[in-house]
N, C-alpha and C positions, 0 to 999 in steps of 0.2 A: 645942482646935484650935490648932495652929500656925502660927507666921506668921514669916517673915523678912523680910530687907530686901530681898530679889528679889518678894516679893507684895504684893501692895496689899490692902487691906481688901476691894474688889469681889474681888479671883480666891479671898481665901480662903474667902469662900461658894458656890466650887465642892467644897471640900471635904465638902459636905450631906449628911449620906445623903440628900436627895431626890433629887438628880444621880445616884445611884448606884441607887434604885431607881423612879424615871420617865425614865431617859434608859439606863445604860447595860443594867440589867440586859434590860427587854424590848427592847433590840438583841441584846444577846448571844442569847438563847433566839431571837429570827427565825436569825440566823446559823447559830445550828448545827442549824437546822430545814432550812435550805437556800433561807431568803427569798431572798438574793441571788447564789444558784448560776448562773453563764453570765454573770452581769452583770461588767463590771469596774472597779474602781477607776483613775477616771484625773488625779487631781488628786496633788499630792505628798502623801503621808502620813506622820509619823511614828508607831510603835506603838512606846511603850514598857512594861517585864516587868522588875517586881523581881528579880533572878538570884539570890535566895535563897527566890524564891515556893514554896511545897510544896502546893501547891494543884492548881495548874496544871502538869503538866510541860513540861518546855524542847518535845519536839520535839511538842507539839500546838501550840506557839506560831508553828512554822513558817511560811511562807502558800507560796504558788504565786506564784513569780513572772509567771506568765501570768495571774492573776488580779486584777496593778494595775500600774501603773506607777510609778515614783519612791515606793516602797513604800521606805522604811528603818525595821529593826527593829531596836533596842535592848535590852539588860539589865543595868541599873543595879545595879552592885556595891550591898549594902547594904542592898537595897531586897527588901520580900517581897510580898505579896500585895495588900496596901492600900500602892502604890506614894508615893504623894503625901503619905498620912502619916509613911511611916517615910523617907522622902529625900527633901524637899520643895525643898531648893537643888540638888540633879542634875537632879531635873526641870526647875525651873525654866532652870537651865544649858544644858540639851539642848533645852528649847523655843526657849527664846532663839538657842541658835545655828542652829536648823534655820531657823526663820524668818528668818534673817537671809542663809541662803545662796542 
């Protein structure tokens, strides 16, 4: 595991696989079952997408902007699939400033 001067010992045990497989993957599987279709995002969100992920392509990454509000999506130069491992100071960069604005 990786660590920088932007993460502290607590955030970099969100790097777990447990986080990735009790938290995001059974999100992701509701999502695209259509759990939360009609519903809308209304808090600001940032989503950020390694821009060299080949897993995922760019335009399924899309959203609807009728579907959230203060929705900004990002694609981190650098950055592939498992986002937080392979650019873990852009992340942190781009949390940092969204939360700040």
């Amino acid at each position: 595991m990786r660590t920088s001067p932007r993460t502290s010992p607590s955030c970099a045990s969100l790097h777990a696989p447990a986080l990735y497989r009790q938290l995001i993957l059974p999100e992701f599987i509701k999502i695209m079952r259509g759990a939360y279709r009609g519903r809308r995002l209304r808090v600001p969100t940032l989503v950020l997408f390694g821009a060299e992920d080949q897993l995922i392509p760019k335009d399924a990454m899309r959203f609807h902007e009728d579907g959230a509000t203060g929705l900004q999506l990002d694609f981190v130069p650098g950055g592939a699939h498992f986002l937080v491992d392979d650019q873990p100071e852009a992340v942190a960069q781009r949390v940092e400033a969204f939360l700040a604005a």
